[in-house]
Structure formats: C-alpha cells, structure tokens
MARTIKOL-993461 format. One record per residue (C-alpha): x, y, z; residue number from 1; residue in three letters; chain. Coordinates in nm, 4 decimals, always signed. Each point is the difference from the previous one (the first is absolute). Example, Ala and Ser with C-alpha at 12.3 -4.5 7.8 and 13.67 -1.06 7.14 Angstrom:
// residues 2
px->+1.2300 | py->-0.4500 | pz->+0.7800 | n->1 | res->ALA | chain->A $
px->+0.1370 | py->+0.3440 | pz->-0.0660 | n->2 | res->SER | chain->A $
***
This chain:
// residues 223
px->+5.0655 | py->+1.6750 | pz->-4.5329 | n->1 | res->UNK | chain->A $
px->-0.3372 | py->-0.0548 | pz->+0.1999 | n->2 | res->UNK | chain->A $
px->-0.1149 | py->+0.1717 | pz->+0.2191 | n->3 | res->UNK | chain->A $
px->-0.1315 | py->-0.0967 | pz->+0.4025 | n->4 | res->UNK | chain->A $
px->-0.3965 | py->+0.1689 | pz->-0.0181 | n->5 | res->UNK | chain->A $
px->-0.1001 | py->+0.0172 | pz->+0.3522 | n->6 | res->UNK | chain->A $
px->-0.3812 | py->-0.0207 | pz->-0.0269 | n->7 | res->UNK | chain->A $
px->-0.2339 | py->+0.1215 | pz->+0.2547 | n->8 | res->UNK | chain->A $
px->-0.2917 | py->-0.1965 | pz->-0.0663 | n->9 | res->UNK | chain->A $
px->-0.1154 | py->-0.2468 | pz->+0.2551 | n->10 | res->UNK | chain->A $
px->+0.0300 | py->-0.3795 | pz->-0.0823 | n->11 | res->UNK | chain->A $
px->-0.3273 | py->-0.1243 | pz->-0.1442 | n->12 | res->UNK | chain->A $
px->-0.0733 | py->-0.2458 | pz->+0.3053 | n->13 | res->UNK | chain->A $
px->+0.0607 | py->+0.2854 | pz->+0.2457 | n->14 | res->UNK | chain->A $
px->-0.2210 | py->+0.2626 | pz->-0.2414 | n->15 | res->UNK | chain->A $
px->-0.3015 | py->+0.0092 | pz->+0.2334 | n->16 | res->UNK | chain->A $
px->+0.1999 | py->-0.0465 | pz->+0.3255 | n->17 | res->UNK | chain->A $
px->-0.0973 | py->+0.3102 | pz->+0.2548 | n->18 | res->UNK | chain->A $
px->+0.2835 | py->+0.2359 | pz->+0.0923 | n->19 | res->UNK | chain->A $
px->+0.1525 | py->-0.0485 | pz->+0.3589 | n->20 | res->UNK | chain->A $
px->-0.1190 | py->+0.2581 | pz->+0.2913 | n->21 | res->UNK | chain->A $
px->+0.2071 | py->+0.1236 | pz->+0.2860 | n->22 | res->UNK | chain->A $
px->-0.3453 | py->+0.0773 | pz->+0.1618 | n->23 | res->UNK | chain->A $
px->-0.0576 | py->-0.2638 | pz->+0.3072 | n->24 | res->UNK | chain->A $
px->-0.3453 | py->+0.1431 | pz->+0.0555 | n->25 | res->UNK | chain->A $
px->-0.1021 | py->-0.1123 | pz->-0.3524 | n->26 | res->UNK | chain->A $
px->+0.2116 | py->-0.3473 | pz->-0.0566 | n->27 | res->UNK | chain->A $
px->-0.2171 | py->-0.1018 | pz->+0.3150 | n->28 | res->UNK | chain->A $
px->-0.3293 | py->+0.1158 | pz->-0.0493 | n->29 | res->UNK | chain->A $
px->+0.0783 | py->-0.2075 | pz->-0.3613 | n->30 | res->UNK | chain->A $
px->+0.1108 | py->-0.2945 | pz->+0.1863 | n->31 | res->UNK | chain->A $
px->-0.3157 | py->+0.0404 | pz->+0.2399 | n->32 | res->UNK | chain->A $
px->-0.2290 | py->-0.0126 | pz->-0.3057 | n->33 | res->UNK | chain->A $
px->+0.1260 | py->-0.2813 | pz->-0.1567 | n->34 | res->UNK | chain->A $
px->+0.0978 | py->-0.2103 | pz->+0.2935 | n->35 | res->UNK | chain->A $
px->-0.3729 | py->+0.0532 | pz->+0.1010 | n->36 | res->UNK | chain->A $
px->-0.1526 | py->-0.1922 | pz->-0.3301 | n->37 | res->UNK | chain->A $
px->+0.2855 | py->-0.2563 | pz->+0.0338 | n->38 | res->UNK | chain->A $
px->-0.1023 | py->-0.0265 | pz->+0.4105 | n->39 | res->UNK | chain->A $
px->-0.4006 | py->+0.0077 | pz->-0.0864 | n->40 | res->UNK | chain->A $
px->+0.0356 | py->-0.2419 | pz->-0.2883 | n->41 | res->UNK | chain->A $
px->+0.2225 | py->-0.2948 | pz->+0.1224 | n->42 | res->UNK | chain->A $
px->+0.0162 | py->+0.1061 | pz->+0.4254 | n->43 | res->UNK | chain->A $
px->+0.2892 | py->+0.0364 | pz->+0.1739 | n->44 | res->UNK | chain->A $
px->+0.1467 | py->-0.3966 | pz->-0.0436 | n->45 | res->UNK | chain->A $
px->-0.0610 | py->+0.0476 | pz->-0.3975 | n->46 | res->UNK | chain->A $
px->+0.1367 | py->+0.3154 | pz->-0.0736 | n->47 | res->UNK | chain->A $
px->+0.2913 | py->+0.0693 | pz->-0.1364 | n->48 | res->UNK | chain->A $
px->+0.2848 | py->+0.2625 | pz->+0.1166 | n->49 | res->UNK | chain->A $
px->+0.1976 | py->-0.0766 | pz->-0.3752 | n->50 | res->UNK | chain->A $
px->-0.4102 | py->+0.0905 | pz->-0.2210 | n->51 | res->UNK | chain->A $
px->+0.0216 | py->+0.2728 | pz->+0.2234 | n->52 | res->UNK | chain->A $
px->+0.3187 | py->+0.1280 | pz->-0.0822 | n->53 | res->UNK | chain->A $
px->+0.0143 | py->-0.0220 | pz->-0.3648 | n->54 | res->UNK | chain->A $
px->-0.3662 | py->+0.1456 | pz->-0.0512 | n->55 | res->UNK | chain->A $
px->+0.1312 | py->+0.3290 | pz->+0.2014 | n->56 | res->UNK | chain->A $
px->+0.3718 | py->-0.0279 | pz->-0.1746 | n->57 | res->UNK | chain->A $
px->+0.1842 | py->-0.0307 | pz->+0.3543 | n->58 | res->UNK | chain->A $
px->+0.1369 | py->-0.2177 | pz->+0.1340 | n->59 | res->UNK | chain->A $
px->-0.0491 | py->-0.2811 | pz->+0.2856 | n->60 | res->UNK | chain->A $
px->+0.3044 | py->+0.2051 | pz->+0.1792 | n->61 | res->UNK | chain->A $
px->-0.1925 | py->+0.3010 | pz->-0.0024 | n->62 | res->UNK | chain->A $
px->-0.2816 | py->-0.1155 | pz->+0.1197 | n->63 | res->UNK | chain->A $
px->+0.1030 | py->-0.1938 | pz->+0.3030 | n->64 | res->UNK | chain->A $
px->+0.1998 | py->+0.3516 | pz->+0.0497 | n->65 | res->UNK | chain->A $
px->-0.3297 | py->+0.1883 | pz->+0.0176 | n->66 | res->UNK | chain->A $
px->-0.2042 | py->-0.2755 | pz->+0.1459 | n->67 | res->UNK | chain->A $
px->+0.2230 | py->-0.2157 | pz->+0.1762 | n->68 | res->UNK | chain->A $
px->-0.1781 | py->-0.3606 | pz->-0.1155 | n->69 | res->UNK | chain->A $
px->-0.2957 | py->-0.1326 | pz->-0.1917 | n->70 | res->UNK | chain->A $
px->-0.1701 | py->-0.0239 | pz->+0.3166 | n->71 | res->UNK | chain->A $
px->+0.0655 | py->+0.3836 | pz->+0.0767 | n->72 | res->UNK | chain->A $
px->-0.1148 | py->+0.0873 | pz->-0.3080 | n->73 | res->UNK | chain->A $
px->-0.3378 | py->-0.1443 | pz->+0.0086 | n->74 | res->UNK | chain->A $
px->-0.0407 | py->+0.1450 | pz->+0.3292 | n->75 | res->UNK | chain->A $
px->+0.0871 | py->+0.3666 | pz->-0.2112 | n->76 | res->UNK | chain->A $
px->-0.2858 | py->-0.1123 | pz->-0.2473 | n->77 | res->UNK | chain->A $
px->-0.2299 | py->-0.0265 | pz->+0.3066 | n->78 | res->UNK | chain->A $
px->+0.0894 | py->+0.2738 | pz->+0.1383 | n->79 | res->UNK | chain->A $
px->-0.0474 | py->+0.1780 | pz->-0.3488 | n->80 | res->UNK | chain->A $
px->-0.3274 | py->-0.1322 | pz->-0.0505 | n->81 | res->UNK | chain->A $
px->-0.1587 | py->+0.0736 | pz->+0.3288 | n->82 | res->UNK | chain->A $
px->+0.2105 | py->+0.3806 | pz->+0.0031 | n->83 | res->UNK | chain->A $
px->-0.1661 | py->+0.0587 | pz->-0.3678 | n->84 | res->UNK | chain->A $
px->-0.3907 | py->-0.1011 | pz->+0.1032 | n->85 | res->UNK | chain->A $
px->+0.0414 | py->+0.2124 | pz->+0.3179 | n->86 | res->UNK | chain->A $
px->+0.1445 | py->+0.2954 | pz->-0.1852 | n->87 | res->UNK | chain->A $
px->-0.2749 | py->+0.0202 | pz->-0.2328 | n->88 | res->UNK | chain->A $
px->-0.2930 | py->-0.1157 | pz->+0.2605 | n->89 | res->UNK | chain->A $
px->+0.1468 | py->+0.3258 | pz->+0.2074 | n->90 | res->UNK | chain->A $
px->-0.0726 | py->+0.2249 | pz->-0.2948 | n->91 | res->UNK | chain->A $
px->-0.3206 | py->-0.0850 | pz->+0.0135 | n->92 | res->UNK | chain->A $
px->-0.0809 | py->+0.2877 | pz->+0.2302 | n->93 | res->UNK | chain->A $
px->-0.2927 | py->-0.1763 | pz->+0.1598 | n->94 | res->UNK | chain->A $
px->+0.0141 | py->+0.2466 | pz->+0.2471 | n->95 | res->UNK | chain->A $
px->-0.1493 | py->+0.2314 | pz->-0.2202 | n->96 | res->UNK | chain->A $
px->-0.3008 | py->-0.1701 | pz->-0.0611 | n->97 | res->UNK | chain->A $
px->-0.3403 | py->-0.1333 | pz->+0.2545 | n->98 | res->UNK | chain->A $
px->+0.0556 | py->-0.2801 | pz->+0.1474 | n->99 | res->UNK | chain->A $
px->-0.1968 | py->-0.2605 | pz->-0.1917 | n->100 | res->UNK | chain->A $
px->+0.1425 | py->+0.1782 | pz->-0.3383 | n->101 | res->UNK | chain->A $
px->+0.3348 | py->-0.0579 | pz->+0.1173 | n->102 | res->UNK | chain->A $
px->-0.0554 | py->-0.3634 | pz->+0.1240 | n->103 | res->UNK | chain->A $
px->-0.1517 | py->-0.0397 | pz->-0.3701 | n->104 | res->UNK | chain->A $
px->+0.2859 | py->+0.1255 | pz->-0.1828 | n->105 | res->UNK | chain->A $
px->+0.2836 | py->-0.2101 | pz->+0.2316 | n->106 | res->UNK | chain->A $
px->-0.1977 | py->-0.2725 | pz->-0.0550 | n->107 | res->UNK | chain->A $
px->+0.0012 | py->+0.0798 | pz->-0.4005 | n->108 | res->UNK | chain->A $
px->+0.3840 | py->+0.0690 | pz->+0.0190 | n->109 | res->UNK | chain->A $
px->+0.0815 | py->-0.3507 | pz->+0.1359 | n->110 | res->UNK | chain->A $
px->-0.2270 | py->-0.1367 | pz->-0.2392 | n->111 | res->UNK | chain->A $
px->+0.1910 | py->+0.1351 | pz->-0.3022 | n->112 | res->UNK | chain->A $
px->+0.2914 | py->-0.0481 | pz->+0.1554 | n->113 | res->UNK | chain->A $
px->-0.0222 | py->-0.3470 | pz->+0.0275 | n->114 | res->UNK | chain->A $
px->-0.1302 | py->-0.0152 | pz->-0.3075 | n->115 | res->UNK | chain->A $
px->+0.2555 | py->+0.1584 | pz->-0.2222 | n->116 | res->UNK | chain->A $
px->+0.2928 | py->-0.1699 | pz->+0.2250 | n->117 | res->UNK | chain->A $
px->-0.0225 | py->-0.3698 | pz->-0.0504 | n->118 | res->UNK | chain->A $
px->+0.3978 | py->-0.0284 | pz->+0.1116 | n->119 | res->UNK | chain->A $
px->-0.0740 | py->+0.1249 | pz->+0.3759 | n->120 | res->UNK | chain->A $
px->-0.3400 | py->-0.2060 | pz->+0.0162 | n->121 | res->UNK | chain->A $
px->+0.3042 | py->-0.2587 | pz->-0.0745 | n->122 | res->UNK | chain->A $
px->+0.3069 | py->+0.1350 | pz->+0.1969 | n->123 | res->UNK | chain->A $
px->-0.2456 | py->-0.0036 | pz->+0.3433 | n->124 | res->UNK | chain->A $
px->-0.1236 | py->-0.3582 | pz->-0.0797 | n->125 | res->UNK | chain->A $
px->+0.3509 | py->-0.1153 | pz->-0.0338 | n->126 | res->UNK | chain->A $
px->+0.0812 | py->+0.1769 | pz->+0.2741 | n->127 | res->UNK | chain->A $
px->-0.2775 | py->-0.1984 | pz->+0.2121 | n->128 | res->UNK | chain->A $
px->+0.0875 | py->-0.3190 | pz->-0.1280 | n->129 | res->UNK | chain->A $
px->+0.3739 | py->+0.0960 | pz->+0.1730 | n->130 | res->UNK | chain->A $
px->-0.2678 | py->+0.0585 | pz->+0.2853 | n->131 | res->UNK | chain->A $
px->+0.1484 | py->+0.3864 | pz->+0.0574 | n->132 | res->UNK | chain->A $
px->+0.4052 | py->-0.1452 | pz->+0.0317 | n->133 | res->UNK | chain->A $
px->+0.1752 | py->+0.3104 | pz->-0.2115 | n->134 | res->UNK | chain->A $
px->-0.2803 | py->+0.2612 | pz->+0.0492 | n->135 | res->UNK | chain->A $
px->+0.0610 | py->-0.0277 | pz->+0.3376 | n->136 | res->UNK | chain->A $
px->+0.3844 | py->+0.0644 | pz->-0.0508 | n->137 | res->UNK | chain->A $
px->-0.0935 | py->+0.3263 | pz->-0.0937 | n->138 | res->UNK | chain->A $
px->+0.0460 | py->+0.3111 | pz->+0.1974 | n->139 | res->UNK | chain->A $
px->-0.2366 | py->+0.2598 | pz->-0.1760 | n->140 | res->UNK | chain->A $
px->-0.2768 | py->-0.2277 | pz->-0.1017 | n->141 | res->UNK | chain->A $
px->-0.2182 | py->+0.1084 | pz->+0.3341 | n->142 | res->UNK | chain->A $
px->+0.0831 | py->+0.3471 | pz->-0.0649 | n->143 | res->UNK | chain->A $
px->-0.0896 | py->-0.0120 | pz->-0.3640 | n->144 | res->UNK | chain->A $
px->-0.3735 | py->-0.1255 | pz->+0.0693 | n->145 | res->UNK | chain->A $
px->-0.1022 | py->+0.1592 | pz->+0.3505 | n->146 | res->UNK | chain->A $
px->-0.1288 | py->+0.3029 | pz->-0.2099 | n->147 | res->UNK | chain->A $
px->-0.2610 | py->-0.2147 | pz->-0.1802 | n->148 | res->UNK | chain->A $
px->-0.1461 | py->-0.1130 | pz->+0.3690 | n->149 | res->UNK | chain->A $
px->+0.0188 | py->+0.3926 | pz->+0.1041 | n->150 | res->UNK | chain->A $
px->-0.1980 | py->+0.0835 | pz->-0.2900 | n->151 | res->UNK | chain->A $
px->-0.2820 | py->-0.2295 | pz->+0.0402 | n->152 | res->UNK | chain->A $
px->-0.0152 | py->+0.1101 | pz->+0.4129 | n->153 | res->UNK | chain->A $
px->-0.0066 | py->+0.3134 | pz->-0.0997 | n->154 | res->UNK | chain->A $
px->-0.2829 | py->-0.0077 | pz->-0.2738 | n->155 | res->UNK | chain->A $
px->-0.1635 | py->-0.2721 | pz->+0.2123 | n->156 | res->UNK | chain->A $
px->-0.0159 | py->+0.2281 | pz->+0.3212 | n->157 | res->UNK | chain->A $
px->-0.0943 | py->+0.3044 | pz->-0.2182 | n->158 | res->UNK | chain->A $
px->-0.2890 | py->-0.2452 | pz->-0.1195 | n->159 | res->UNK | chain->A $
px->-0.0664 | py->-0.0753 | pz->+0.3502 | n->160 | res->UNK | chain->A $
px->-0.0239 | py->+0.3403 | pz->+0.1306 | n->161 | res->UNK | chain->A $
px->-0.2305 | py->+0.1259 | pz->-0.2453 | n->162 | res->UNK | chain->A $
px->-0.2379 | py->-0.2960 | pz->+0.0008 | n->163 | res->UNK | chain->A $
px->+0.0805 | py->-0.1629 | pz->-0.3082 | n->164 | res->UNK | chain->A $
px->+0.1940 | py->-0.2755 | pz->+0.1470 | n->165 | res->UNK | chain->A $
px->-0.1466 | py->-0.2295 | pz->+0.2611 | n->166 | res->UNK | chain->A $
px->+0.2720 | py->-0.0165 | pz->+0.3033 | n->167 | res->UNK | chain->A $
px->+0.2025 | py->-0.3101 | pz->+0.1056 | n->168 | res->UNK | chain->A $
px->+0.1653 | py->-0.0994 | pz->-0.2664 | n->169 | res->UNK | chain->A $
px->+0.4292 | py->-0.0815 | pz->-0.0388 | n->170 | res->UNK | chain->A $
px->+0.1237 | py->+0.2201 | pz->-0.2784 | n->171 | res->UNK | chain->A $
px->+0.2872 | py->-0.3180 | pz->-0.0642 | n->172 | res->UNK | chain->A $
px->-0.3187 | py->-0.2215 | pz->-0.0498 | n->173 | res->UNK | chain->A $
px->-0.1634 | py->+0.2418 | pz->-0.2269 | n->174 | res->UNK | chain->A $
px->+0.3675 | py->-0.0133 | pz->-0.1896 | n->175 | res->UNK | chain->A $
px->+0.0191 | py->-0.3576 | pz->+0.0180 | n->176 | res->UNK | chain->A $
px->-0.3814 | py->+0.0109 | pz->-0.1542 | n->177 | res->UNK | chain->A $
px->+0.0841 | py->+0.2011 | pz->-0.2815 | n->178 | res->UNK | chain->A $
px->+0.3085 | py->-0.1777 | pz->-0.0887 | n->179 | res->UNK | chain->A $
px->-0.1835 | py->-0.3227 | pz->-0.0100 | n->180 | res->UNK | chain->A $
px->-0.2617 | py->+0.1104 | pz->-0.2236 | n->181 | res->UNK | chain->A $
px->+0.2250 | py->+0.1905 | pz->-0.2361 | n->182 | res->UNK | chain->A $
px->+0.2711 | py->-0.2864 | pz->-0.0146 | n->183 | res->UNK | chain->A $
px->-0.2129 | py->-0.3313 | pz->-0.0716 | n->184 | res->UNK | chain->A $
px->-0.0845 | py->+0.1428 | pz->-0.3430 | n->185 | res->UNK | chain->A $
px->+0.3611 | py->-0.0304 | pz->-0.1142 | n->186 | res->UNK | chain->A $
px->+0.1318 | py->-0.2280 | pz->+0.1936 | n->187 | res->UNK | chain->A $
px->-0.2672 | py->-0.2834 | pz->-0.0274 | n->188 | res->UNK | chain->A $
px->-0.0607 | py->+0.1175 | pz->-0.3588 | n->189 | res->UNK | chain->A $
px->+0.0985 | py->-0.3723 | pz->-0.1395 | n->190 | res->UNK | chain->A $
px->-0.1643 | py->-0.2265 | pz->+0.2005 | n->191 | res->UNK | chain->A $
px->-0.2816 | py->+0.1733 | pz->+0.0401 | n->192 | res->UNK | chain->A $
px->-0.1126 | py->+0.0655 | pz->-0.3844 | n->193 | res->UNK | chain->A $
px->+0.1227 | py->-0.3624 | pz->-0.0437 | n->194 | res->UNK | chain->A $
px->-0.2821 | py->-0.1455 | pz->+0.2887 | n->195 | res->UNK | chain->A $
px->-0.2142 | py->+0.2411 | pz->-0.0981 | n->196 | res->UNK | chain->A $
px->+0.0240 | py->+0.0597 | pz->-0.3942 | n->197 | res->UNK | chain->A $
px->+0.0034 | py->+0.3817 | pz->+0.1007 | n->198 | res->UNK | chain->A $
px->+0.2825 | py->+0.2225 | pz->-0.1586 | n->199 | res->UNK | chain->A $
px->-0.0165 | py->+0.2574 | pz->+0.2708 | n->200 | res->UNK | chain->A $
px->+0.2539 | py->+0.2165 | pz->-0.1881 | n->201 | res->UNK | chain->A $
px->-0.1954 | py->+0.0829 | pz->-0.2806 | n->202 | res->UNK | chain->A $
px->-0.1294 | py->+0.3691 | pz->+0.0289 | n->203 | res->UNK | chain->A $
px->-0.3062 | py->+0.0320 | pz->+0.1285 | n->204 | res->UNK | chain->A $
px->+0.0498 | py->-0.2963 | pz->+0.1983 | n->205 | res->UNK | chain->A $
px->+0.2510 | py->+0.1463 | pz->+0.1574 | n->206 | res->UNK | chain->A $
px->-0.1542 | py->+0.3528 | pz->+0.0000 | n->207 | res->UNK | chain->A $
px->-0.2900 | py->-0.1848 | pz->+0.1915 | n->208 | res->UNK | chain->A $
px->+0.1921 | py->-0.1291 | pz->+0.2733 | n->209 | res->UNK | chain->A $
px->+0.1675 | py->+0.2981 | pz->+0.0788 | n->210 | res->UNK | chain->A $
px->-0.3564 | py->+0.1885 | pz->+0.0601 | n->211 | res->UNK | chain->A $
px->-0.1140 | py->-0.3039 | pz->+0.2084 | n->212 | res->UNK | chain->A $
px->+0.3355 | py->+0.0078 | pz->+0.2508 | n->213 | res->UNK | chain->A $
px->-0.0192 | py->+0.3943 | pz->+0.0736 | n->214 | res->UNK | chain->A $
px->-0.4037 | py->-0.0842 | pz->+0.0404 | n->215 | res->UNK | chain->A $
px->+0.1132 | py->-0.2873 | pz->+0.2475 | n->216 | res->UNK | chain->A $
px->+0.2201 | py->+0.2380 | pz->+0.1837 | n->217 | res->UNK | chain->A $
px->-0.1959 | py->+0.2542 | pz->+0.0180 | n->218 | res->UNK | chain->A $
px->-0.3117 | py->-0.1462 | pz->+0.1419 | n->219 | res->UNK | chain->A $
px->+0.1998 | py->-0.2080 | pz->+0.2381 | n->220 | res->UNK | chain->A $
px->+0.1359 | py->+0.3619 | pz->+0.1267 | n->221 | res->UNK | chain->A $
px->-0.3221 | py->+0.1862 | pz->-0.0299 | n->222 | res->UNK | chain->A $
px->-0.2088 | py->+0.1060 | pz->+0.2979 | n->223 | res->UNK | chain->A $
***
C-alpha cells in the first residue's frame, strides 16, 4: 500500500519567493522603496499600484491599508525622499565647522546627493509638473525641510558676524541658489549633452562642475 509523503519543500515557482513579515515598520519602508522607482520612473498617472505589489510580495489590499490610495502613497514617497536628504544633510554637523567650510561642504552634500539620486531629481520634477497638488496635501513636508533653511541662517549669520559673509542676503535665496545649481546637472542631463554634445556625467566632467558650483556659491557669499 502507498504511502501519503508530505514534503516540505517549496514549489519550484514559489522557490525564491521572500518569507512573509508581521513587521509593519519594514513591509512599508519596502513598499516606500519600490513605490519610489515605480513613482520616479513612470510619475504618478503611470505607475502602477499592481508592479508595486508583486515586486514587494503584498498585496494591493495591503497597501491601500497602509497608504490609503496610489495618490497617498506617492505623497509617502515624497515625504520619504525629502525626510531621507534632511536626515543625512543634519548629520552633517556644519555647526562644527567655519563658516565658509561649512557652506562648502552643504554645498558638496547636495551636490552628491543629487547626483547619486536620479529618482528624487525625478519624484520633485513630477511633482512640479502636478504644479505642488499632493505635496501640498501633506502635513509634515514644512516640518521636514525648515531645518535645512535654519542651517544655512545659522552658518550664514555666523559668516556674517565674523566677516566672512557680506550682510543682506535671504538664507531661502541662498537655498534656492544652491538647489538650482546642484539640480540642473541631473535633471537637464539629456537635453543638455544632446544640444551641446557634452556628457556631463562622465567623471571628471562631473567632478568639474561640482568644484565650479561650491566656487559660485562661495564667492557670491564672500565678503
């Protein structure tokens, strides 16, 4: 008489399939990550809630449970984005260092930054292009990115007070400078090498133009 063998090894389509977590903490923080290449890659009308789902091995259910909707999930990858450049930019410690040095290094950071995140140079033009809609559904994103505008008053008026700086300048337009600079190499990355036959992403193209913005900076600060 035969026997029933109950085997325990997995089906060979479901072989490389991740175990299930109870832990909420990590199912979203994997949703966040992949949800933000989906988001950056296709924006908010292109992406896909089902991609999103199957690359993390949820399900739609569970992430409308977390997220509420595809559009409150894309406002949890902005939030993300902004929350993870603000967490490392506050590390920085610029405090620690004379005013023009740390002007030099936050202008460095947002550089490479930029540079090594092509999916939030994306995620904020999207995010334009929706001219601000979702961002401003948000109720932490103010919170999240006040600290980079107290940094730069602070350094700026340190700067000021010692000489270094020359007085009468808006720290949110020194921002705004910095963020212009540091963003039109990856965001206008295309187009411009294109017009221009100029692959501005090839090292020391790229280490160039990141000595040439904190220069910019720098002398537009300097007394």
């Amino acid at each position: 008489m035969n026997e029933l063998v109950h085997s325990t090894a997995a089906p060979a389509g479901r072989a490389a399939r991740a175990p299930r977590t109870n832990d909420p903490a990590r199912t979203m923080a994997g949703i966040l990550d992949v949800a933000t290449k989906e988001f950056a890659e296709k924006g908010l009308s292109g992406a896909r809630i089902d991609e999103i789902a199957a690359a993390t091995q949820t399900s739609k259910r569970m992430i409308y449970y977390y997220f509420g909707s595809k559009e409150g999930l894309y406002v949890a990858v902005l939030e993300e984005s902004y929350r993870r450049m603000r967490a490392i930019e506050g590390a920085l410690h610029l405090e620690d260092l004379a005013p023009e040095a740390a002007l030099r290094r936050l202008v460095e950071f947002t550089f490479d930054h930029h540079q090594g995140n092509p999916d939030y140079i994306r995620l904020v033009m999207t995010e334009n292009m929706e001219r601000g809609a979702y961002l401003a559904q948000s109720k932490i994103i103010r919170e999240l990115n006040v600290p980079a505008i107290e940094a730069i008053r602070k350094l700026y008026e340190r700067g000021v007070a010692t000489g270094v700086f020359r007085p009468g300048l808006d720290p949110i337009d020194i921002h705004a400078s910095i963020s212009a600079l540091t963003f039109f190499n990856v965001s206008n990355q295309h187009t411009f090498g294109l017009i221009f036959k100029h692959d501005g992403q090839l090292p020391d193209a790229t280490a160039a133009r990141r000595h040439s913005i904190v220069e910019l900076i720098a002398r537009f600060l300097r007394a």
